[in-house]
LODOVO-895496 format. One line per field, with one value per residue: residue in three letters; chain; x, y, z of N, C-alpha, C, O in turn. Coordinates in nm, 4 decimals, padded with zeros to 6 digits. Layout:
BEGIN
residu ALA | ... $
chaine A | ... $
nX X | ... $
nY Y | ... $
nZ Z | ... $
caX X | ... $
caY Y | ... $
caZ Z | ... $
cX X | ... $
cY Y | ... $
cZ Z | ... $
oX X | ... $
oY Y | ... $
oZ Z | ... $
This chain:
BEGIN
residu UNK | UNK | UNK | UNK | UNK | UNK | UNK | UNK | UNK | UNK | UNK | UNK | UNK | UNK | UNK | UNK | UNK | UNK | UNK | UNK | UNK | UNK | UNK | UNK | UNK | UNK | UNK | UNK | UNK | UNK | UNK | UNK | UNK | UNK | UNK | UNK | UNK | UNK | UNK | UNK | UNK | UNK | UNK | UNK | UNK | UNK | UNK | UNK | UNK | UNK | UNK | UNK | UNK | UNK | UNK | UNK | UNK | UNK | UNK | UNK | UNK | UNK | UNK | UNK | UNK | UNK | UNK | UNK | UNK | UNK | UNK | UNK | UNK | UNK | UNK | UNK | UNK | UNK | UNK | UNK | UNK | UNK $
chaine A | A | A | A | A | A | A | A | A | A | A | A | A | A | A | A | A | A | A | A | A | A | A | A | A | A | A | A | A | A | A | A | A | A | A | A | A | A | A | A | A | A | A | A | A | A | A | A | A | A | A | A | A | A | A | A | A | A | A | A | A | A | A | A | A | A | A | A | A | A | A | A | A | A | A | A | A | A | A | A | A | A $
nX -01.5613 | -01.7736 | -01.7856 | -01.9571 | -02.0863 | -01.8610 | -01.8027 | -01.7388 | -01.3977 | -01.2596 | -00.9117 | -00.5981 | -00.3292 | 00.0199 | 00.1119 | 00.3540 | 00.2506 | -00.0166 | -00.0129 | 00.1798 | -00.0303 | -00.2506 | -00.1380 | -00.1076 | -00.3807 | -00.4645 | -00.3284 | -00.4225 | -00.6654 | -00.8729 | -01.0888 | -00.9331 | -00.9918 | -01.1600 | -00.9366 | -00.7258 | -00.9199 | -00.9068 | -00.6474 | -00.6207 | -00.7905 | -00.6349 | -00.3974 | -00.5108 | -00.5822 | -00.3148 | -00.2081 | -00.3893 | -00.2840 | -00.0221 | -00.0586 | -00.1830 | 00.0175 | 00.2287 | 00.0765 | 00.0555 | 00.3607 | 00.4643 | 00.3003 | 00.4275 | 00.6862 | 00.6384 | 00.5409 | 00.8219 | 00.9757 | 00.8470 | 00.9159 | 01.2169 | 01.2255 | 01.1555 | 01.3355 | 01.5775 | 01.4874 | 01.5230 | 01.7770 | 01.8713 | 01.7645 | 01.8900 | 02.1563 | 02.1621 | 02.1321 | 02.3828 $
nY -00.2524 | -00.4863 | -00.6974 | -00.9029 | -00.8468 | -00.9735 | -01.2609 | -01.5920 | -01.7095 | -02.0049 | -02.0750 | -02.1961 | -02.2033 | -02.1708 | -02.4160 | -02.3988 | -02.1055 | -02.1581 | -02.2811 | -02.0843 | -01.8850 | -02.0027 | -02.0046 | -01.7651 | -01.6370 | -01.8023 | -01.7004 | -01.4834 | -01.5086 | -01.5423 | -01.6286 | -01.7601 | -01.7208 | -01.4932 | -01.3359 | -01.4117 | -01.2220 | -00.9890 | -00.9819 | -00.9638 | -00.7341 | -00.5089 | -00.5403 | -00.4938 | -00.2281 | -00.1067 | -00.1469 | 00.0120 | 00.2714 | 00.2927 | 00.3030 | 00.5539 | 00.7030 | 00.6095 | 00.7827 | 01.0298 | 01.0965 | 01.0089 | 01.2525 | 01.4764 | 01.3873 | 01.4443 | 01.6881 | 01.7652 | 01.7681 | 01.8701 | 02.1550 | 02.1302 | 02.1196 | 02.3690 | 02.5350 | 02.4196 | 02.5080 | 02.7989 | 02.8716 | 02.7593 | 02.9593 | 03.1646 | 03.1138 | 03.1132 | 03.4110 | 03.5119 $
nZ 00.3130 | 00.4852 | 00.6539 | 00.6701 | 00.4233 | 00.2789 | -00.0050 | 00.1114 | 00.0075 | -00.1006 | 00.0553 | 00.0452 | 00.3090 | 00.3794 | 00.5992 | 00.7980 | 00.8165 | 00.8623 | 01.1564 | 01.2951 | 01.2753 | 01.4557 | 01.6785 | 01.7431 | 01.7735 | 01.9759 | 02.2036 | 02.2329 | 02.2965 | 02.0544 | 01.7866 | 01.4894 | 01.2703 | 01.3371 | 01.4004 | 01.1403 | 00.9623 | 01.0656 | 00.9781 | 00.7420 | 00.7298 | 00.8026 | 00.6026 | 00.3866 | 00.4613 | 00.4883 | 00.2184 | 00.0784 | 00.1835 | 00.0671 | -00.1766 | -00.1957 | -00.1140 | -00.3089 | -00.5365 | -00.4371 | -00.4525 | -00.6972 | -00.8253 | -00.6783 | -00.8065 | -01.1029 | -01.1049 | -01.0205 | -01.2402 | -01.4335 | -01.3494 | -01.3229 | -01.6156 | -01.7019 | -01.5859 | -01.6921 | -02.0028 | -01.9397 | -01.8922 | -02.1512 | -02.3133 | -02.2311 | -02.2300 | -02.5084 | -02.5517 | -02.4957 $
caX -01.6560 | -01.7666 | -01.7305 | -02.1053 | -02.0827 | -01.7762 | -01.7636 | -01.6603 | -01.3504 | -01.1572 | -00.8296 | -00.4963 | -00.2386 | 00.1056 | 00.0965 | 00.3863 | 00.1524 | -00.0954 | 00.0295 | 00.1925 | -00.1817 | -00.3449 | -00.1105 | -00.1078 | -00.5399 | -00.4745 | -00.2269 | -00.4694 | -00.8066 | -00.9827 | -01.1057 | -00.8468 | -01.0991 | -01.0881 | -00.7431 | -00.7561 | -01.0225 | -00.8060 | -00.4894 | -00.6581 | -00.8249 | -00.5075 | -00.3057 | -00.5597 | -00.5114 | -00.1590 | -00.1715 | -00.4432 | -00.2562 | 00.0147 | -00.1121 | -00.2314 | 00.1337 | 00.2837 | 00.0371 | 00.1491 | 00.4843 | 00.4162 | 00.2458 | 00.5304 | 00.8172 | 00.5676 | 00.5654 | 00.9382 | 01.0198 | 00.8194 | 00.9979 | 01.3260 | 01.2850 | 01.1862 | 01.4689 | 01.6749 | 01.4768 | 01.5765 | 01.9148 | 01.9254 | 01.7642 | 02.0275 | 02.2947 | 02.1284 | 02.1391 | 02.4793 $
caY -00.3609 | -00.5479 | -00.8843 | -00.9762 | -00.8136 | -01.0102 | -01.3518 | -01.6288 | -01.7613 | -02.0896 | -02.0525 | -02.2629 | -02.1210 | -02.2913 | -02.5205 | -02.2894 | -01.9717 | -02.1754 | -02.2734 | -01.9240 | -01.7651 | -02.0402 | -01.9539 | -01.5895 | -01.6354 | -01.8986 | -01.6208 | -01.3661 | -01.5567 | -01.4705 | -01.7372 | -01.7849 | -01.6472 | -01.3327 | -01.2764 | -01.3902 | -01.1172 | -00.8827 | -00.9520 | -00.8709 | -00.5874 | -00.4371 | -00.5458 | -00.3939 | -00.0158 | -00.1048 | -00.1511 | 00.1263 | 00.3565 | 00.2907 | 00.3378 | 00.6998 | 00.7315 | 00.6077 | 00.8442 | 01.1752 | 01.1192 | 01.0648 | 01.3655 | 01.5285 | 01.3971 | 01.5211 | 01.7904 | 01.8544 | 01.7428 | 02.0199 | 02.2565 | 02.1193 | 02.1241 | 02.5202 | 02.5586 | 02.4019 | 02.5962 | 02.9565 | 02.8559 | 02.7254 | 03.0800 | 03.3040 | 03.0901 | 03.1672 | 03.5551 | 03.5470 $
caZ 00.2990 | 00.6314 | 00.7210 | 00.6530 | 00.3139 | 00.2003 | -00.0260 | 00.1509 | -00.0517 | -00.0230 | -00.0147 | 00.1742 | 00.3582 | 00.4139 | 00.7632 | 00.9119 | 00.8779 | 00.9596 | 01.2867 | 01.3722 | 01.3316 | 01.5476 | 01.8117 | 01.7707 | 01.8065 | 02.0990 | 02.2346 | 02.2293 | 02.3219 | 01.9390 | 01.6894 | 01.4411 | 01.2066 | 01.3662 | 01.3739 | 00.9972 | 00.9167 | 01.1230 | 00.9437 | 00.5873 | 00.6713 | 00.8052 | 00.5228 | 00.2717 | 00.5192 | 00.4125 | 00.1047 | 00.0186 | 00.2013 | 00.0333 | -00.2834 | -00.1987 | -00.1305 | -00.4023 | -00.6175 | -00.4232 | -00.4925 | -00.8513 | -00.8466 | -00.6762 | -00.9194 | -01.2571 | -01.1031 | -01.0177 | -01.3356 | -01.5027 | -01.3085 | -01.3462 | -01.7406 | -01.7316 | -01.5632 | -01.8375 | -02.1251 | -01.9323 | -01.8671 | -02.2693 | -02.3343 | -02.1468 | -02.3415 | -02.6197 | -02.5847 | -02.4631 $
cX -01.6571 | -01.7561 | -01.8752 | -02.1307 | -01.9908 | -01.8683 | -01.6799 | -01.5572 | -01.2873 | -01.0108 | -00.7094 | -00.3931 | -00.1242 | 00.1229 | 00.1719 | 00.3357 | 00.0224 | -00.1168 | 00.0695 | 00.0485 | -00.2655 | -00.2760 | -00.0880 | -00.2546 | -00.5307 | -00.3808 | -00.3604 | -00.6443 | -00.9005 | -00.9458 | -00.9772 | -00.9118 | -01.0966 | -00.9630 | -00.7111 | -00.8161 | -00.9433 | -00.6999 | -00.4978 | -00.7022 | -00.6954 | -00.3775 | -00.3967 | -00.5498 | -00.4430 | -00.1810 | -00.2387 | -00.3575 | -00.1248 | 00.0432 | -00.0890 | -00.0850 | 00.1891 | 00.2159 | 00.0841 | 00.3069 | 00.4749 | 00.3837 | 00.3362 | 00.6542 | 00.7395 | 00.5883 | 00.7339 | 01.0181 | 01.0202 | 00.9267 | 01.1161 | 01.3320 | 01.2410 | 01.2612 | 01.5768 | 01.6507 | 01.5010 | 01.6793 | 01.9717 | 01.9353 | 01.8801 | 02.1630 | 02.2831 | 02.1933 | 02.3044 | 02.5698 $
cY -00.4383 | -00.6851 | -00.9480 | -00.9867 | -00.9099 | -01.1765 | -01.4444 | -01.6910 | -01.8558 | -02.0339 | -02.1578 | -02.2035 | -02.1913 | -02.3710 | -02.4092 | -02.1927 | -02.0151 | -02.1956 | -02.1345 | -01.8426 | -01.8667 | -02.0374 | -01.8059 | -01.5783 | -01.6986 | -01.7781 | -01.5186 | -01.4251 | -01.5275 | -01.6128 | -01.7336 | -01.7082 | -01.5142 | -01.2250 | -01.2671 | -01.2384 | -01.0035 | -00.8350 | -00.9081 | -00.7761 | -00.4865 | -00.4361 | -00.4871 | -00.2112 | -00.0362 | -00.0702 | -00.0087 | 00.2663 | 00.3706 | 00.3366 | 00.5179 | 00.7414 | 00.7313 | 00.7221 | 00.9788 | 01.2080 | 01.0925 | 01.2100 | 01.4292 | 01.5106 | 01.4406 | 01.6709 | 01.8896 | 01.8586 | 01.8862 | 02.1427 | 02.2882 | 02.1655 | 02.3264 | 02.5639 | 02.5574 | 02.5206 | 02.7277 | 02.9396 | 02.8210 | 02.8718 | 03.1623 | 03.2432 | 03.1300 | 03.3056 | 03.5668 | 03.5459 $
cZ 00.4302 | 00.5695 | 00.6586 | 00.4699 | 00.1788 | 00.1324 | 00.0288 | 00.0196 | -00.0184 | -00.0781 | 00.1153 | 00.2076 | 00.3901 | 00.5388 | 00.8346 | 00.9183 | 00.8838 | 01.1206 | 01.3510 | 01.3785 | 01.4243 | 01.6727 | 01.8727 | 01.8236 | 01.9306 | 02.2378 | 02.3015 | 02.2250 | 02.2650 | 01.8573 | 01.5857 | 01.3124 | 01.1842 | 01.3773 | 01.2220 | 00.9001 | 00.9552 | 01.0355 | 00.8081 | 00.6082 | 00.7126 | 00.6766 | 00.4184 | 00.3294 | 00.4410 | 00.2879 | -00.0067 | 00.0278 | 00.1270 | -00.1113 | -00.2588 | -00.1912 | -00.2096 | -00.5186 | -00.5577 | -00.4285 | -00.6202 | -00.8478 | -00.8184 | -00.7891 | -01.0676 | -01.2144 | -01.0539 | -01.1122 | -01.4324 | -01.4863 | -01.3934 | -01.5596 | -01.8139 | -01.6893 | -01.6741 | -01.9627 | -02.0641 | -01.9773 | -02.0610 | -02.3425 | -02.3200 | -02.2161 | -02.4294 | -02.6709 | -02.5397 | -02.5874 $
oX -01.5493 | -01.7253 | -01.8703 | -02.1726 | -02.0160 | -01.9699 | -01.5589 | -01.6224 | -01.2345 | -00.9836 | -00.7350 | -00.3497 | -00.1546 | 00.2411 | 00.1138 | 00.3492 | -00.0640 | -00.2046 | 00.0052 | 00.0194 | -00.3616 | -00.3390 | -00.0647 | -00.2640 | -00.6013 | -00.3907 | -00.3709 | -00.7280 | -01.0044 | -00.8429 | -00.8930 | -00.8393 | -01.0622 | -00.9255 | -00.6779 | -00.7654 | -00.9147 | -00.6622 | -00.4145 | -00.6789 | -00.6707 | -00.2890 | -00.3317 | -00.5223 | -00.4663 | -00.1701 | -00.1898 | -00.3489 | -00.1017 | 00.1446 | 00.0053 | -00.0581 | 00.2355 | 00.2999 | 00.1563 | 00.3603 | 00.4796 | 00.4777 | 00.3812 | 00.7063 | 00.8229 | 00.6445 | 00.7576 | 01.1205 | 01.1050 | 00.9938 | 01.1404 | 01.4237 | 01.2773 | 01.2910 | 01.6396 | 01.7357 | 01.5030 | 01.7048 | 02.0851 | 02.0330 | 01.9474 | 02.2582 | 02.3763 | 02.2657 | 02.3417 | 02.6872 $
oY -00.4569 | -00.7434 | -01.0550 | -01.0821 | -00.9226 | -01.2159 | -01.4233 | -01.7255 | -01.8431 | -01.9789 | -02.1808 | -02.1315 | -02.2993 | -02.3386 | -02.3322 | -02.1427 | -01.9309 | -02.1459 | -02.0813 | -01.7582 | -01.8111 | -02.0640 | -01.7560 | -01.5080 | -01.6425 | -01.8033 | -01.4962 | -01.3755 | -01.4919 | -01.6803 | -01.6707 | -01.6197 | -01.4418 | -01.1082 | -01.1610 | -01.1779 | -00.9210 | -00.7201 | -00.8347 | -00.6900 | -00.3892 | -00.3514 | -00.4107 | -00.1100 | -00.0053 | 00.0478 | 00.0473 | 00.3505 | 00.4910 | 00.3935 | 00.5854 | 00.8283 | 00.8420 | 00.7590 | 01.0453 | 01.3178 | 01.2016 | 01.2834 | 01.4790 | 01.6060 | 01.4756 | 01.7557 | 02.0103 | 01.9266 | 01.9627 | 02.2029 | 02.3775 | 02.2260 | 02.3839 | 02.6685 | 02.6490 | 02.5961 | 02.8070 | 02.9774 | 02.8508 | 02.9154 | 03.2152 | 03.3134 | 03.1973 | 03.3266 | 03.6798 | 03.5818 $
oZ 00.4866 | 00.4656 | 00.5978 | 00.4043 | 00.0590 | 00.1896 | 00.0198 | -00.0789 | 00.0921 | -00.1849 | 00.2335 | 00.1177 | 00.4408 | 00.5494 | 00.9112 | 01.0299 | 00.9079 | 01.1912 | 01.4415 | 01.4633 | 01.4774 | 01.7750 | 01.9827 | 01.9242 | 02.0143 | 02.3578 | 02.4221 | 02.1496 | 02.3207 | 01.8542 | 01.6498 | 01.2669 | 01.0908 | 01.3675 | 01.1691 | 00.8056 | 00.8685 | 01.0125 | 00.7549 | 00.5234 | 00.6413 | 00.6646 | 00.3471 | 00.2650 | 00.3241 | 00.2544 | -00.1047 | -00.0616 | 00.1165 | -00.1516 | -00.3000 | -00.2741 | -00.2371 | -00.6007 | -00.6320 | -00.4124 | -00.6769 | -00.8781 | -00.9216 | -00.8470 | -01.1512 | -01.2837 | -01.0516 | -01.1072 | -01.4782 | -01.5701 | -01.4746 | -01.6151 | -01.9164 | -01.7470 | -01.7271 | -02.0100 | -02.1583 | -02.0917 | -02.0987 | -02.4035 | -02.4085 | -02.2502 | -02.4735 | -02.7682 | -02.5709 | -02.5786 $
């Protein structure tokens, strides 16, 4: 979603991370704004990508689970016949 697209929302931020981002923007010769806008859309990458992560390892442990429990039912088998 761009920048033009979004809802502006109010919202307040605590004074010390307000101050640390108006000198990180003053730092780096960008509106405070922009650094703002910056620092969410990077923390939503994060967090999406994150996501996608956390779901392929799910997917991996369902699936080593499976495994693991036909493993068990041979191994219960072969006791079985023994």
């Amino acid at each position: 979603m761009s920048a033009e697209n979004r809802v502006p929302i109010n919202a307040s931020i605590p004074s010390k991370l307000s101050k640390r981002l108006s000198r990180l923007a003053e730092d780096r010769n960008v509106s405070t704004d922009q650094l703002a806008e910056k620092a969410v859309e990077l923390l939503l990458d994060y967090m999406e990508d994150n996501e996608l992560i956390i779901d392929h390892i799910k997917s991996e442990n369902a699936d080593i689970i499976s495994r693991n429990r036909e493993i068990l039912m041979q191994g219960r088998s072969m006791l079985k016949k023994e």
